[in-house]
C-alpha positions as CSV (number, residue, x, y, z in Angstrom):
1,X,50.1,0.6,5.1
2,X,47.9,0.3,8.1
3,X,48.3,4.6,8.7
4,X,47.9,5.2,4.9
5,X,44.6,3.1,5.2
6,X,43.4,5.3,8.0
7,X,44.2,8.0,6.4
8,X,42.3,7.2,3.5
9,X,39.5,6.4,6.1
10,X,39.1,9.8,7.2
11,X,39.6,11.5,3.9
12,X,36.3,9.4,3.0
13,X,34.2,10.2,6.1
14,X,35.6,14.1,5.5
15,X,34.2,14.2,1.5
16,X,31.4,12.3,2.3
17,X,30.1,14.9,4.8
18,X,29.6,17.1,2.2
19,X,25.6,17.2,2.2
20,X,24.7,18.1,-1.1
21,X,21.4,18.0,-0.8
22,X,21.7,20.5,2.4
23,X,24.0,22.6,-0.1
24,X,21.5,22.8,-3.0
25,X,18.6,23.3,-1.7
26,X,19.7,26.2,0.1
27,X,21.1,27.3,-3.4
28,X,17.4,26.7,-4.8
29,X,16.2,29.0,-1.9
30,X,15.0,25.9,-0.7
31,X,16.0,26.3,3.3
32,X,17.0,23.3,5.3
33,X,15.7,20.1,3.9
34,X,15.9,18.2,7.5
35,X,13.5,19.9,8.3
36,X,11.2,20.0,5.5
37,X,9.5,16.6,4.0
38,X,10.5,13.5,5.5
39,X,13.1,15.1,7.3
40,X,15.8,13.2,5.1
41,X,18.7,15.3,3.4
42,X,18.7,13.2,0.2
43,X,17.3,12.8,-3.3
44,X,14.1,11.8,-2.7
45,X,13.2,14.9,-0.2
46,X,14.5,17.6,-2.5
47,X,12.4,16.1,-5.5
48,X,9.2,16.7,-3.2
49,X,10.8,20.1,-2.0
50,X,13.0,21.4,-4.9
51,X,11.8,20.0,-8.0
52,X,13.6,17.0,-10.5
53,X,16.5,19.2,-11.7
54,X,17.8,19.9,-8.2
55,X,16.9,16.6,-7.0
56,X,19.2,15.0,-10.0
57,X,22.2,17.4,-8.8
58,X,21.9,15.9,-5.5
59,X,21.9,12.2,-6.7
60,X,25.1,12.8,-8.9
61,X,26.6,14.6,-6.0
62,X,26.0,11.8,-3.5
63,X,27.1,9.1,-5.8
64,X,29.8,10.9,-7.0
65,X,31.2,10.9,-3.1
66,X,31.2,7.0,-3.0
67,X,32.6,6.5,-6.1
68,X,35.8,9.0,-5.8
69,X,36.3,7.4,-2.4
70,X,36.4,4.0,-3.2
71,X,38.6,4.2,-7.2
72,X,40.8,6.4,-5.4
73,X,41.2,4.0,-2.4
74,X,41.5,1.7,-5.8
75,X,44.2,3.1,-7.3
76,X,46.6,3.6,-4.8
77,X,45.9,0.0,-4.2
78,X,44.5,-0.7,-0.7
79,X,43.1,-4.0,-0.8
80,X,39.6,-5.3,-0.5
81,X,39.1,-5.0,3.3
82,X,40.5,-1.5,3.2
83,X,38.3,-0.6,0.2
84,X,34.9,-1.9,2.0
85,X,36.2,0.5,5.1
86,X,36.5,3.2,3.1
87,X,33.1,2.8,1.6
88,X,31.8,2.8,4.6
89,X,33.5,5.7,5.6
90,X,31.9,7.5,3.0
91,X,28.3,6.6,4.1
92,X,29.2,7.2,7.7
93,X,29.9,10.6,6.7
94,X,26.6,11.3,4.2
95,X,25.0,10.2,7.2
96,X,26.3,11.8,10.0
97,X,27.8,14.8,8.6
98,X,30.6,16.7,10.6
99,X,29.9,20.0,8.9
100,X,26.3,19.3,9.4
101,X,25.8,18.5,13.4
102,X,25.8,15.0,12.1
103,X,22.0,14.7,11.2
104,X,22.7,13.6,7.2
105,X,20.9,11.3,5.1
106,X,20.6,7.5,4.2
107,X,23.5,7.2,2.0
108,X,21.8,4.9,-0.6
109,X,23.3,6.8,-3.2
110,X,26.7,7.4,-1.9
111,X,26.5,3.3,-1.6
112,X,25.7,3.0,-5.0
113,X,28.8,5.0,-6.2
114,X,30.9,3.1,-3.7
115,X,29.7,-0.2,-5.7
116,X,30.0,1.7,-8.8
117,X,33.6,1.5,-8.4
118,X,33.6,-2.1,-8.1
119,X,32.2,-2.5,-12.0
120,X,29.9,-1.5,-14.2
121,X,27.9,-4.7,-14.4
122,X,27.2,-5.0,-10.8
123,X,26.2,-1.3,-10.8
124,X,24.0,-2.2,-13.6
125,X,22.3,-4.4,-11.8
126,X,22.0,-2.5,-8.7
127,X,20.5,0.5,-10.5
128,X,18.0,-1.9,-12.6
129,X,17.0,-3.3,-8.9
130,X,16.2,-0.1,-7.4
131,X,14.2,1.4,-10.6
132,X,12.0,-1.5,-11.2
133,X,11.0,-1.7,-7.3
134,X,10.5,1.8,-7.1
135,X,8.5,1.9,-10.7
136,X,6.2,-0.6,-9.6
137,X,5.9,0.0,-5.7
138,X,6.2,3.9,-5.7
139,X,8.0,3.7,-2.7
140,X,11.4,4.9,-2.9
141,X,12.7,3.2,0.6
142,X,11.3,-0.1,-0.4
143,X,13.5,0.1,-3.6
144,X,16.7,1.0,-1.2
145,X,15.5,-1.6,1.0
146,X,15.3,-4.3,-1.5
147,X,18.2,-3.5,-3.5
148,X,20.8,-3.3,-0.6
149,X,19.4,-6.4,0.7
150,X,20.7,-7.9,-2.7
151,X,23.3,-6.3,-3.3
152,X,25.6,-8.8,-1.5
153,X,24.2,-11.4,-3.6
154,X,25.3,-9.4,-6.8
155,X,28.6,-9.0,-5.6
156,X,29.1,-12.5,-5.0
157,X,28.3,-13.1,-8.5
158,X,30.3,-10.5,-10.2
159,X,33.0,-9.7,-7.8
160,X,32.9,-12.2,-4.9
161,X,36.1,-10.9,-3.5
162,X,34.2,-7.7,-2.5
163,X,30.6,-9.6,-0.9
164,X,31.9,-9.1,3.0
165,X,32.4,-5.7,2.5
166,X,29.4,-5.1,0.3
167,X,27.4,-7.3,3.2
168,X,28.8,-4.4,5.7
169,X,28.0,-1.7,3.8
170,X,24.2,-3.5,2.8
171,X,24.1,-3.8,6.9
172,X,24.8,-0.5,7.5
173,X,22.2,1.0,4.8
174,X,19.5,-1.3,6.7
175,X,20.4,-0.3,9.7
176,X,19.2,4.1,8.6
177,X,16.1,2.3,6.9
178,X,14.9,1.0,10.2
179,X,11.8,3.4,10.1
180,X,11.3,3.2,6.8
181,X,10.5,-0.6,7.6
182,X,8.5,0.1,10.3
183,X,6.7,2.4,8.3
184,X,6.0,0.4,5.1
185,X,5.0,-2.9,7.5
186,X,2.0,-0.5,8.9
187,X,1.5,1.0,5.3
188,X,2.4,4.7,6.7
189,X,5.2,5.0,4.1
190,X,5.0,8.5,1.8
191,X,5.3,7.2,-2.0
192,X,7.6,9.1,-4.5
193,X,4.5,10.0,-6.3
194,X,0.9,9.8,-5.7
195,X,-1.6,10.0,-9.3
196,X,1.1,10.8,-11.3
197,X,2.4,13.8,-9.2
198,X,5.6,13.9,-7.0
199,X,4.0,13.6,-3.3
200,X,4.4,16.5,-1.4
């Protein structure tokens, strides 16, 4: 069981090195989105570089790789532990990236589809989190900040036997948002939008 956990391990970290935002914008003619923007290979960058419809692509994509990681993991019926080390495969991999020379993103998303496999209420909740923060701060890193930060507290509520490894998963998320912190305590942080506009 221990090998065929591994193995589902890896097979995590491998699909969730797929950088889809990397992919598309390069498909929108976009070039490298690392280094374009914030720098970040995610959602939020390729809606200031590529535009809404590219930057939904990449959000499906992402959470897409969290959420066939985990209900396949599901499935074949590794257990809780198990499933919270796969997820965190999966964001391992959006975030360092084998195919990529390991610069990837923040995997907020790819989080969000590992929890999505844990229920649709919790996801629910999640989601509702991160859109009211972000509608009424702007900020995009604050609403990933805030909603990881309570995701554990969700889980516990809805699925407690998941809330360790949703708290090591919320750790890890906090842990590639370090900057972002530092940023939004000085009040350097970019905004999603500024007047109405996406913020280039």
């Amino acid at each position: 069981m221990i090998s065929f956990i591994l193995m589902m391990i890896f097979a995590a970290y491998l699909l969730g090195s797929i950088s889809s935002a990397i992919l598309i914008s390069y498909l929108f003619g976009k070039g490298d989105p690392r280094t374009q923007g914030s720098g970040n290979p995610g959602a939020t960058n390729i809606l200031r570089i590529a535009g809404p419809f590219a930057a939904v692509l990449v959000l499906v994509f992402d959470v897409l790789k969290g959420t066939l990681s985990v209900y396949s993991a599901y499935l074949l019926g590794i257990n809780e532990i198990g499933l919270g080390l796969v997820a965190i495969a999966a964001c391992l991999g959006h975030m360092y990236p084998i195919y990529f020379k390991f610069k990837g993103g923040k995997g907020v998303a790819t989080a969000l589809g590992c929890l999505l496999s844990m229920g649709y209420s919790l996801a629910a909740w999640l989601f509702g989190t991160w859109l009211l923060v972000v509608l009424i701060s702007g900020y995009s890193s604050l609403a990933a900040i805030v909603t990881v930060s309570l995701a554990p507290i969700y889980t516990f509520y809805f699925k407690p036997e998941y809330t360790y490894p949703v708290l090591m998963l919320s750790m890890l998320i906090l842990f590639q948002h370090r900057a972002n912190i530092r940023r939004l305590l000085k009040g350097q942080e970019s905004k999603v939008w500024k007047k109405g506009k996406v913020n280039e």
